[in-house]
Structure formats: C-alpha cells, structure tokens
N, C-alpha and C positions, 0 to 999 in steps of 0.2 A: 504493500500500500504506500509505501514513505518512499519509495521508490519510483511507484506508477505518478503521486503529487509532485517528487521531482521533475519529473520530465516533463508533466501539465504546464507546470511554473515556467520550466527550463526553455520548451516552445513558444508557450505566451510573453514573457519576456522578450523572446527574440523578435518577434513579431510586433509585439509593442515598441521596442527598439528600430526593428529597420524600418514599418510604415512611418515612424515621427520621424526617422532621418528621413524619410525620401520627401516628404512634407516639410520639412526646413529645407533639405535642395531648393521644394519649389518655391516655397518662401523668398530664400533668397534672391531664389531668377527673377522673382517679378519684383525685389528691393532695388534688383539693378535694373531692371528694361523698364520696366514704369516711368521712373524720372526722364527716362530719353526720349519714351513714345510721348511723354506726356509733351515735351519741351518741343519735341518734332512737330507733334501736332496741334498744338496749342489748345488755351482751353478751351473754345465752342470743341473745334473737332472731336477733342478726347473726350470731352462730355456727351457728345452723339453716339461717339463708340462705346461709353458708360451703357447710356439707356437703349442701344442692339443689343448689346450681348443682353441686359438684363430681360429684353423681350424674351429672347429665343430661352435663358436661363427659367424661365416662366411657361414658355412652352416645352420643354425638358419633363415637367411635372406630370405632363399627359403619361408617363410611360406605367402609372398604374402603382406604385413602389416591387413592381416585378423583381428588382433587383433583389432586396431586402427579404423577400419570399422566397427568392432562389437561393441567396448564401443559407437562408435556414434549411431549406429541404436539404442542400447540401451536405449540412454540416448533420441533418439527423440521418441522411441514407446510409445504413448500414447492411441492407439483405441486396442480392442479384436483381432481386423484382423492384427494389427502395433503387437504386441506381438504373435500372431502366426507367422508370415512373419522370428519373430524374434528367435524364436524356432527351426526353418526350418536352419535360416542362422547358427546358434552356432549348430547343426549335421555338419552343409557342413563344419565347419573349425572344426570338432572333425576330421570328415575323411582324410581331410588334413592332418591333424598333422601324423596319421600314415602311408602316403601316404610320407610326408615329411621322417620319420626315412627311409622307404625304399627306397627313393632315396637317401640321404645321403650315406648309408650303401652300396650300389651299388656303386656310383662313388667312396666312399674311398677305395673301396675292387679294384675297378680298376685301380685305380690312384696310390695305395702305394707303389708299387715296384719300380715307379720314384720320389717317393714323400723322401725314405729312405735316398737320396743319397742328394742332395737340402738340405732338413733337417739339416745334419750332424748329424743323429740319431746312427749312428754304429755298436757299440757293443750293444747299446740298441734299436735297432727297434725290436726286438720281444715283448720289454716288451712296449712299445712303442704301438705297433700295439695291445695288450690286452687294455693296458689304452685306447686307443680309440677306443674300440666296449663297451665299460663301459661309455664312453661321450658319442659315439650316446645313447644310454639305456638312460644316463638323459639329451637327447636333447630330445626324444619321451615323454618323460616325460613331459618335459617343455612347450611340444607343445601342448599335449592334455590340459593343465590345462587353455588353452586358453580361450576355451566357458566360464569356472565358473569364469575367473576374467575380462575377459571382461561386463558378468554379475555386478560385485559388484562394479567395476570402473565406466562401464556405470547408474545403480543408486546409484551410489554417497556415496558407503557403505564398507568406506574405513577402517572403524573399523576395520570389521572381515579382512578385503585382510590384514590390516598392521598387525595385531597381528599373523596371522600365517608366514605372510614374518618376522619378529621379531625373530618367536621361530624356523622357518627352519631355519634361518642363525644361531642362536646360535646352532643349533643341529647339521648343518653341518661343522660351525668351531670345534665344539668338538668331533665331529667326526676323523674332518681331524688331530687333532693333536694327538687323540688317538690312529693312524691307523701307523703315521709315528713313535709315540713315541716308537710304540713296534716295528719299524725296515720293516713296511711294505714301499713299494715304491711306483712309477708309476701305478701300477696295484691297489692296494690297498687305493690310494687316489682316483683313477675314480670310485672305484668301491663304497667307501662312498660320491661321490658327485651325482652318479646315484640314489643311495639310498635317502638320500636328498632329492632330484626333485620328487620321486615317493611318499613320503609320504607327502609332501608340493602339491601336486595334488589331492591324497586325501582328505585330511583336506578343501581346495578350494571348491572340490565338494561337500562335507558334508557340509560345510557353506552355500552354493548357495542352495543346496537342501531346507536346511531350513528357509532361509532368503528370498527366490524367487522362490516357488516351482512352479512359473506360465510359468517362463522362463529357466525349465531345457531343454537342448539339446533334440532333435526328428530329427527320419530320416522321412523324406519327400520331394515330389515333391515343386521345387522350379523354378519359371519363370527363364530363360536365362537372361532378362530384367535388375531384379532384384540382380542378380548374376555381372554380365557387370558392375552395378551400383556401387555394393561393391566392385567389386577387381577392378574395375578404381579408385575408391578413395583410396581403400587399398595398391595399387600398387603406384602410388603417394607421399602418408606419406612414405610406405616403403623406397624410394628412399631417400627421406627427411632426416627419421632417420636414415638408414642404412649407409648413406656416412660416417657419424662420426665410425662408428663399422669398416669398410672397413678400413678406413684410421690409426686406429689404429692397428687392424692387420694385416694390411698391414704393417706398419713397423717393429711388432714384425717377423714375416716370412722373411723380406728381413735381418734383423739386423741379425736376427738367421740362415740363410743360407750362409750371406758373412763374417760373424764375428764372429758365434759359438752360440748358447744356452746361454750360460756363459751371454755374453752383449746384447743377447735379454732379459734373464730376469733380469739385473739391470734395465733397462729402465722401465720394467713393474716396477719394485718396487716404481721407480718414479711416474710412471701412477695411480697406486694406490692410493699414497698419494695428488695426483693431485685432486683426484676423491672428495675428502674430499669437496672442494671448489663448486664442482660442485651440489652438494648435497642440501643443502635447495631453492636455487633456479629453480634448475633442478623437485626438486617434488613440488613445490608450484604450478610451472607451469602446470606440470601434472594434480595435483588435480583441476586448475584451468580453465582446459578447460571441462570438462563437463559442468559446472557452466556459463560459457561465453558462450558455445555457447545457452544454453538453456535461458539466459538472452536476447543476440541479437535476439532471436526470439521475447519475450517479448517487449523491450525496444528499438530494432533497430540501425541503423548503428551508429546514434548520440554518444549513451550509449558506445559503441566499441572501437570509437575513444577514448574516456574521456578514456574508462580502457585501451587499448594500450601504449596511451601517460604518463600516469603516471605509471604503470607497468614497462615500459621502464625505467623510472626517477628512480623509487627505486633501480630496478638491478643495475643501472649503479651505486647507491650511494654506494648499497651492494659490488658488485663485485670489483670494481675498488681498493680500498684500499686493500679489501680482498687479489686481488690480488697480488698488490703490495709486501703486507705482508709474503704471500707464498714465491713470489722470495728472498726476500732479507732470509730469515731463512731456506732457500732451506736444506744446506749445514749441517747444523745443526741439521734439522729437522726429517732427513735421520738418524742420529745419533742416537739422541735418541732413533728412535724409532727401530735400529736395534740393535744399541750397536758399530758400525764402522760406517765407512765410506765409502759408495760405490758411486764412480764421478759418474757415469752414472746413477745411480737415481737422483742425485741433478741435472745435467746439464739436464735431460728431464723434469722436474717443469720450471723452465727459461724460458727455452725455450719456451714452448707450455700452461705455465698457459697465457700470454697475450690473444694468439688466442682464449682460450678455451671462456675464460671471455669475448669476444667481441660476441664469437658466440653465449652466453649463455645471453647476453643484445639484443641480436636481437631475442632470444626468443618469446617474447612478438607480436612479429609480425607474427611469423609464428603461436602462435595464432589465432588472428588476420585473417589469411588468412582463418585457417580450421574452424574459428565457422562459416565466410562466405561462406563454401561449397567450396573454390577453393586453396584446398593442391597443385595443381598444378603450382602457385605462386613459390614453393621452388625446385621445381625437376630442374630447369633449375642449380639453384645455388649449391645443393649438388653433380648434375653431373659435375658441372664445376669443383667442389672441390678436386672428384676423379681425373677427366682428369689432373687436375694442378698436384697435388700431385704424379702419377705417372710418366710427366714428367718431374718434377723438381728433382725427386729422383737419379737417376743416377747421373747429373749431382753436385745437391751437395753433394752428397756421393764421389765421386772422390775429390772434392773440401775440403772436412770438414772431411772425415771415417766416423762414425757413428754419428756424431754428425749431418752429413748431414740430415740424414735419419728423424730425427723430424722438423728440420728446413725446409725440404719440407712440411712437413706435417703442422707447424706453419703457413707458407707464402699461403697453398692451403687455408685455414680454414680462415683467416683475406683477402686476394683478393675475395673472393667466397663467403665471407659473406658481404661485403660491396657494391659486386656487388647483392645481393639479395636486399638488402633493398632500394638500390636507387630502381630500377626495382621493389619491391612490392609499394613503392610511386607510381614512375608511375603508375604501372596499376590499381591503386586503387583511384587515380585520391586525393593523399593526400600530401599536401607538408613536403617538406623535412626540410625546417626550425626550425619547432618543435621538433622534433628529434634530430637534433643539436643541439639546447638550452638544451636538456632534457640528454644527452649524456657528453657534451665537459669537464663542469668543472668537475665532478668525473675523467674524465681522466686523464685530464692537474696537479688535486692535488694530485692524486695515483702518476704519475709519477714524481713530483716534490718531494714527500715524500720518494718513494723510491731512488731517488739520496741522499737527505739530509741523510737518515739512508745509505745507503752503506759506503756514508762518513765518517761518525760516526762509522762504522762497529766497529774500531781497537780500540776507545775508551769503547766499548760497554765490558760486562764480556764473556768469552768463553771457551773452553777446551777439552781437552778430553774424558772426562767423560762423564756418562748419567746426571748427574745432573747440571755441566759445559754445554750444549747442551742444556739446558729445560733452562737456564737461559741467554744462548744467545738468542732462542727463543721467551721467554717472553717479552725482554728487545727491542728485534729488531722489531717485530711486534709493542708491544706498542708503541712505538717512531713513526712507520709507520702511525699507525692508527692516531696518536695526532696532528703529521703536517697532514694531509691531511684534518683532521676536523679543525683542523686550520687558512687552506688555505681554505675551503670553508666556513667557518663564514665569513671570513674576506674580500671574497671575494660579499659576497651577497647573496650565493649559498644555502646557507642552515639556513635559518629564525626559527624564534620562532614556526611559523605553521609547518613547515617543520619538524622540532624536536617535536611537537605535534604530527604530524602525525605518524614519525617513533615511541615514542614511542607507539602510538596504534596500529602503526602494528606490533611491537616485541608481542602486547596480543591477534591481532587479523587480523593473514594478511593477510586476505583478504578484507580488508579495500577499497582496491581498486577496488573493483567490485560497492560499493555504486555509486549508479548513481548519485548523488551530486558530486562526485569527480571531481574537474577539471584536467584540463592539467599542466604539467610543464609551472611555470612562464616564 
C-alpha cells in the first residue's frame, strides 16, 4: 500500500511539475511577444485583436465540455469493453469539433454586418473580418486536438501534452513577433496563430498515436445512453468553467464597444499579467483531478474530505499573500514589463486579482464535487455569476466608466462563489466550520500586509524607469510576503509542521493526496 501511495504521489507530482512548467514556458512567450505585438500594433489594433480572439474564445464554449467528459471516461476505462466504449466517444467529439468550426463560421458570416458597427471596427472591418476566418481555422484546430489530449490528460501522461504545449507556445510567440516585426497586421497574426493550433494538433496526435495506440479515435455506433451520460456531465463542467471565459469576454466586448478597442485592450494587458497568479494553482488543480478522482474510488469519501480540507489550507496560504503582492506592485509591474505606464492595466489587477484568488481557493471543492460524479454542484453558482455580472454591469458602468465594467465582474465572481461553497457544504452534508478555520487567517494577514506595504509605498525605492519598477516590485512584494508570514507565525497559523509540510510541497505537491494527511488545525 505505502508503496502503490508512493508512486500515486510520485506520478502526480511529476505531472503537477511538468504541466506548471510548460504553462510558465507559455507565460513567459506571451511576457515577451505581447509588448512587441502590442507596440507593433498599437492600441486600436491590438484592442481589435483583444475583442477577435475573445469572440471566437466564446464560440470555443459551443464544444459541449466534451473535453472534461473525455479525460474522465479516460481516466475510469479500465475493462477491453470501458476502452472500446472509449474509442467510440473520442470519434463522437473528433466530429464535433468540425461540426463546431461550421457553426461558428455560419453564425459569424451572419452576424458580422451588425457585429462591424458595436465593435467600432471601421476603417478596419475588412481586415478585421480576414483575421477572423484565420481564428475560426485555429478554433477547428483547437477542437479536433481534443480526443488526443483528452487521451494523455485522462492517463495521466502529462509529459508528452506539457512538452508540446511548451514548444507550440514558444513557436507561436515567435511566430507572432516575426509576423508583426516585418509590418504584417491583423490578418497576419491570425493567420500565425491558426498555424500554431494546427501543428500543436499534430504533434498531440502523433504522441497519442504512440503512447496509446489502444485508445486512438474510431467512428462507431455509440448507445444514446451512453452519449446523454457524457454530455450531461460535459455540459455541466462546461457551464462550470465557461462562466469565468464569459465573464471575461464579456467585458472585453462591452469595454471595446462603449469605450473603443484602445481601453479594451489595456485591460486585457492587465488580465494577462493577472493570469501569472493564477497559474500554479490553477494547473496543480488540473493535474490533480485525474488522480482524486481515481483515488476516491480507491480510498472513498473519508480520503476526499482529508484532501479537500487541506488543499483548500495551502491555496489559501499560497494565494492570499500572493495576492496581496500583485495589488500593491500592480502599478509598477505594468511598467516594467511594458516600458510605461498604462492605468487601465494596473487598475484591472486590483480590482479582480481579490475575486480571482477566492474563486481559485474554492477550487479544491469543485474538485471535490467532480471526483464525486456530481459537477452539477457548480452550475447553479457559475450561472449565478453570469446573471450577477451582466446585471451589475450597466449599472456600475454609468457609476464608475470602465472601471465599472470589472468591478461587476469582481463583485459576480466573490457573491457566486461564496454562495457555491456554503451550498456545496450543504449538499454534501459537510460542515462549514472547517473551511473557515482553513480559509480566515491567510486572508485576514494578506490583507493586513497589504495595508502595512501600501503604507510604506512612498518610503519604498520607485521611478520611472524599467529598473526603478523591478525594484519597486521586489521591495513591495517582499515587504508583503514578510508581514503576512509574520502575522501568521505569530499568530499560531503556520507551525513548524506547517512549514515542514510547505517545504515538501515546494518538492512534491502533491503531498496532499497522501491519505495520512489530515485536515487544517
């Protein structure tokens, strides 16, 4: 047994490891070609190409959460007949996929002569309307390569998926900066990101081919049953994850219709750098549900609870300062990494790293929800989150101008998610008390840390420069991170075990799948 949990750990680990490197690769691509496309192309342009991709990112959604359905069937086929069944399902969402580009391509060929005006596309909607028949090409793209990474996600074979997500993102940042460098535009950056998707599908299937030649895609008769079964669950997650992609472009689209291109994409620049944060806990999670659910089978509800409750405890220990840190060097951080100063990048970090970070500690639960078969748990709450978010928008957009616009989006994301989590207690028949022990003081010392450091702001070094910015940066996070640890020593919060434990999760995080782990004190 202590042997079969080492090697659970020992896989998930690895996996948690190479997907958050391949995702800091991409990180990085887009820290360096961003600045150049953005500079290449100024701000209308790059705000046009903001609110394209965000379209075609919104038509993306139609694919059903097939994906999600697929890595779980994957990860539970274990008989000859469970891997045929599962053969069957990866054809049904190959044909999706190209069933998806031709409706996309239909409604945008329908919709864009009302779509030009809204926009404030102008003088550029013709080049406008080539750039987006070059994003659907790498939306179809995106969609077929579905079955082979649903494959490698669902067994747990994140190697090969991270190393080719690694070397597409570097190939399509240097793509994109080669395409602008020589004076190409709109049309010429879709047309290297279409490129992109297609040969990053390739490479997927050539992996899958040889790493799983048991479960490549087949077209075949498939029960009705069996179909109902996956797209109720698929359809479910979809909703789940999808509300966060809505809500995002949802703002880009209304920012870029009432206020120009221009301060839709500062905000994106913001979003970008916000993304940073989201990143290792975001794919730890990821890699760490194959792994939970295929444990709760094993081990059962007990085992769930133990990783739920402490999963939670680390996020909150992670995120909370983290975040902290973000807001206060917002201002700065935009600096650096452009060379100015744009407000509306800085003021969209503020604002919405809080929300993101609460929504990203309730992770663990939703979870939690899916290794128990019932994704259905969250759809109540990411619907809620739409409905708040597009009726609070108007109303703080009149109140605030664009600053409205994320502040709706803040306040759907932090009410929608606190109403998820009491509501997954209940129905799950788990108290709530735990959770708040495992929650409160990361919070209460991030926010006391970042008052002391704002405080301090004007004593801290700063300037104009990139170097002046890197050492406001350093100076203001560190000081953030030092009170908050701090305040939780001294508080009781974080023990000698506790720092045992984080450092063997900085070697090995998935620590917290060990069934010995208990709950937050």
């Amino acid at each position: 047994m202590a042997n079969a949990t080492h090697a659970v750990e020992s896989r998930v680990t690895r996996n948690t490891a190479s997907m958050l490197a391949a995702r800091m690769v991409a990180a990085v691509a887009g820290l360096v070609s961003v600045p150049v496309v953005y500079q290449q192309l100024g701000p209308r342009e790059f705000g046009i190409w903001v609110v394209l991709t965000g379209l075609l990112a919104m038509a993306a959604l139609i694919d059903l959460g097939l994906g999600s359905a697929l890595v779980r069937e994957v990860a539970r086929a274990e008989s000859p007949a469970d891997r045929d069944l599962v053969r069957r399902l990866l054809g049904l969402g190959l044909g999706w996929a190209v069933l998806l580009g031709l409706l996309t391509l239909g409604a945008l060929s329908a919709c864009w002569p009302w779509l030009v005006g809204p926009l404030r596309l102008a003088d550029l909607a013709d080049e406008a309307w080539q750039a987006t028949l070059w994003l659907v090409v790498g939306l179809v793209a995106g969609a077929v390569e579905l079955p082979w990474r649903a494959v490698l996600e669902g067994g747990q074979r994140y190697g090969s998926l991270a190393a080719i997500s690694a070397g597409t993102a570097i190939l399509g940042a240097a793509l994109a900066i080669l395409v602008v460098r020589l004076g190409g535009g709109l049309v010429a950056l879709a047309a290297s990101a279409a490129a992109t998707g297609a040969i990053r599908t390739l490479l997927l299937a050539a992996a899958t081919h040889r790493q799983c030649p048991d479960l490549s895609p087949r077209w075949g008769r498939t029960d009705v049953a069996d179909i109902r079964r996956i797209g109720g669950y698929g359809l479910r997650v979809q909703v789940s994850s999808g509300a966060g992609i809505v809500n995002v472009e949802l703002d880009r689209l209304i920012l870029g219709g009432a206020f120009g291109p221009a301060v839709a994409g500062g905000f994106d620049l913001g979003s970008r750098l916000l993304n940073l944060l989201r990143l290792p806990p975001g794919f730890a999670l990821i890699a760490l549900f194959p792994a939970a659910v295929a444990r709760t089978v094993s081990q059962g509800t007990g085992w769930l609870d133990r990783f739920y409750l402490t999963a939670t405890r680390y996020l909150a220990l992670f995120l909370a300062p983290a975040t902290a840190a973000l807001m206060v060097t917002a201002d700065p951080l935009v600096r650096l990494w452009l060379g100015h100063q744009v407000p509306w990048a800085a003021a969209n970090i503020i604002i919405l790293a809080p929300a993101y970070a609460l929504n990203l500690i309730a992770g663990a639960a939703t979870i939690a929800a899916r290794a128990e078969g019932r994704p259905g748990l969250e759809t109540r709450y990411v619907l809620l989150s739409v409905v708040l978010n597009l009726v609070l928008t108007v109303p703080m957009l009149l109140l605030c101008g664009p600053l409205g616009v994320p502040l709706s989006t803040a306040l759907a994301v932090v009410l929608s998610t606190g109403y998820f989590l009491v509501y997954f207690h209940s129905a799950t028949d788990r108290p709530l008390a735990p959770l708040a022990r495992a929650i409160w003081p990361p919070l209460a010392a991030a926010a006391a840390a970042g008052l002391v450091t704002t405080a301090a702001s004007q004593l801290l070094p700063d300037g104009p420069g990139r170097l002046d910015a890197a050492l406001a940066v350093s100076s203001r996070a560190g000081l953030t991170v030092l009170v908050a640890g701090a305040l939780l020593i001294a508080g009781g919060h974080l023990g000698a075990s506790d720092r045992l434990r984080l450092h063997r999760l900085l070697r090995a995080p998935t620590a917290v799948l060990s069934p010995s782990t208990g709950g937050p004190r």
